[in-house]
N, C-alpha and C positions, 0 to 999 in steps of 0.2 A: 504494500500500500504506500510506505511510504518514498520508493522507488517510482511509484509511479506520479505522486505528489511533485517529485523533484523531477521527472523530464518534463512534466505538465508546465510548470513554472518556468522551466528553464526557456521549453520550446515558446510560453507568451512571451519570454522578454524579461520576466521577472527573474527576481534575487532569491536565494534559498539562503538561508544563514541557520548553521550549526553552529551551538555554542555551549559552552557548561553551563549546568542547570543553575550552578551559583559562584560567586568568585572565592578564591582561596584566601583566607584570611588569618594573621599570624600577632596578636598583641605579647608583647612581652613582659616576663612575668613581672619587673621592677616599673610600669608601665601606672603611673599615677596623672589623671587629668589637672590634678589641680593648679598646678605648675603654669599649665601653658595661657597665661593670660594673652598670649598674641602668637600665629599660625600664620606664617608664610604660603603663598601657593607659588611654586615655579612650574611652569609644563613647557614638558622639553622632546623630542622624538627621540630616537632609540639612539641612539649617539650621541645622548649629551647636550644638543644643541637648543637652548631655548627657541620657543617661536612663539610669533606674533600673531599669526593669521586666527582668521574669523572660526577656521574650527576649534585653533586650539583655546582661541581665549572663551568658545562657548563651553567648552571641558573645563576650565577654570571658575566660570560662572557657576556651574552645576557643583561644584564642590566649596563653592566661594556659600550656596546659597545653602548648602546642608551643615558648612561649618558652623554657620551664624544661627541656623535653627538648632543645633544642640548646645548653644550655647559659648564658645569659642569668639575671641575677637580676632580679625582677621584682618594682616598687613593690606595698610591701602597699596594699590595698584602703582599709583604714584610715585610711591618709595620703592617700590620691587621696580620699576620702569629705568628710573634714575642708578640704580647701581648697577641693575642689570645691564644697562650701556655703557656704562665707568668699565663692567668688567668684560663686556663683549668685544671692547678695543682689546684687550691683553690676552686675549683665550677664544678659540671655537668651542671648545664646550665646557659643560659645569661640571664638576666632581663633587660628590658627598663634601667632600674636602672643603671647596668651595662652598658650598651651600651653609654648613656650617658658619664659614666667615658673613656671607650674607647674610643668613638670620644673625648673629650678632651684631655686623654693623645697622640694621635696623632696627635693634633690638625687641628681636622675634627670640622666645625661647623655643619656638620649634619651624620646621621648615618643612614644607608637605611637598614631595619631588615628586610629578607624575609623567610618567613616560608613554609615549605613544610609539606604538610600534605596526609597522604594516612590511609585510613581505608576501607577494604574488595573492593567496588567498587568503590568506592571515594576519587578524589582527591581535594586538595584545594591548593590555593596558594595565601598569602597575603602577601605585601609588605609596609612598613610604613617607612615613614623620622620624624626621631625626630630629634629637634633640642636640641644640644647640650648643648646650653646656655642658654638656657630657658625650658630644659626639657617638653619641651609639642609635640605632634604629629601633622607636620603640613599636611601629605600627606599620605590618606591611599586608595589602593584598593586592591579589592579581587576576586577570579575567583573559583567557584568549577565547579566539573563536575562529570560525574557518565560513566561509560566502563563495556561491559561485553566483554568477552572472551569466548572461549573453543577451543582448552586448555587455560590455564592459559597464558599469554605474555606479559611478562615485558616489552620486544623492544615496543610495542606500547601503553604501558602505560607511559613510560620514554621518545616516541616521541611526546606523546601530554600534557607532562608536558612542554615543551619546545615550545611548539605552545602557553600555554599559556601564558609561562611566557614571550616570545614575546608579548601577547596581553597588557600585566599588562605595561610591562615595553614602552610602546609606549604612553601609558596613563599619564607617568610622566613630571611633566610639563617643557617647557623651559627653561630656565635660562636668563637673560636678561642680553642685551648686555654690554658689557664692556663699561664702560665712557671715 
C-alpha cells in the first residue's frame, strides 16, 4: 500500500517525505535551567557557516518563539548580527569554540547552535545549548529525514524543514520559574 502511495505521488508531481517518528533528544545530567537568564540562537548549515537567508532566519524565528514561551530570554538579533560580522571578517565558520566567546561577549550564559544540513535526499537538523561558562553541551537533539520529489521542489523541502524544526524546538526544555 504504501508502495503504491509513493509512485502515486511521485508520478503527480508531488513530494513523499520519510522521516523519524520523533527527534533524538539528549539533556545532561548537571543540566539546570535556572542559570540561563539569556539564550543565544546562531543557525549555521553543516559547515559551520552562519546564514542569513529567509529560510534560515525562519528556523531561528521558530525556536526564537518557543524559547520565549517556556520562558527563556533571548539575545536580540541585533547583538548576535553585530558580532557575528566582527567575527565573519576573521573566520568562515563558527566553532563550539567560538560560540562560546560569542555568548560571552554578549553576555548570553548559553548559546543554542542549530545546524542545517541537506545532502541529495536528506535532510538533518541539530540543535545544541552550550553553556557559556563552562563550555560543555548541556542540550542536544537531532531530527533527519529523507524526501523524494519529481520534479525536483525546494517549497517542500524548505516546508518540512520547518515542520521539523518545530518538532526539535518543542523538545527544548523549560526554564524554571523565577524566584
Amino acid at each position: 500500500m504504501l508502495a503504491v502511495f509513493v509512485l502515486e505521488s511521485l508520478l503527480a508531481g508531488g513530494c513523499v517525505i520519510e522521516r523519524d517518528h520523533a527527534s533524538r533528544t539528549t539533556v545532561s545530567p548537571i543540566f539546570d535551567a535556572r542559570p540561563y537568564e539569556k539564550i543565544a540562537i546562531v543557525v549555521m548549515d553543516q559547515d559551520g557557516r552562519v546564514q542569513q537567508n529567509g529560510e534560515m532566519r525562519q528556523i531561528e524565528g521558530i525556536f526564537l518563539k518557543e524559547l520565549l514561551g517556556k520562558g527563556y530570554a533571548v539575545a536580540a538579533r541585533s547583538d548576535m548580527d553585530s558580532v557575528l560580522s566582527e567575527i565573519a571578517l576573521q573566520m568562515a565558520m563558527i566553532t563550539e569554540y567560538d560560540a562560546m566567546h560569542i555568548g560571552q561577549m554578549i553576555r548570553a550564559r548559553g548559546i543554542l547552535l542549530i545546524s542545517i544540513g541537506h545532502a541529495l535526499n536528506t535532510f538533518s537538523i541539530t540543535a545544541r545549548l552550550l553553556d557559556t561558562s563552562q563550555a560543555q553541551i548541556m542540550w542536544v537533539s537531532s531530527y533527519t529525514g529523507s524526501y523524494w520529489t519529481y520534479p525536483v521542489n525546494a517549497s517542500a523541502m524548505s516546508s518540512e524543514l520547518m515542520t521539523v524544526a518545530k518538532v526539535i524546538a518543542k523538545d527544548f526544555p523549560s526554564s524554571a520559574p523565577k524566584p
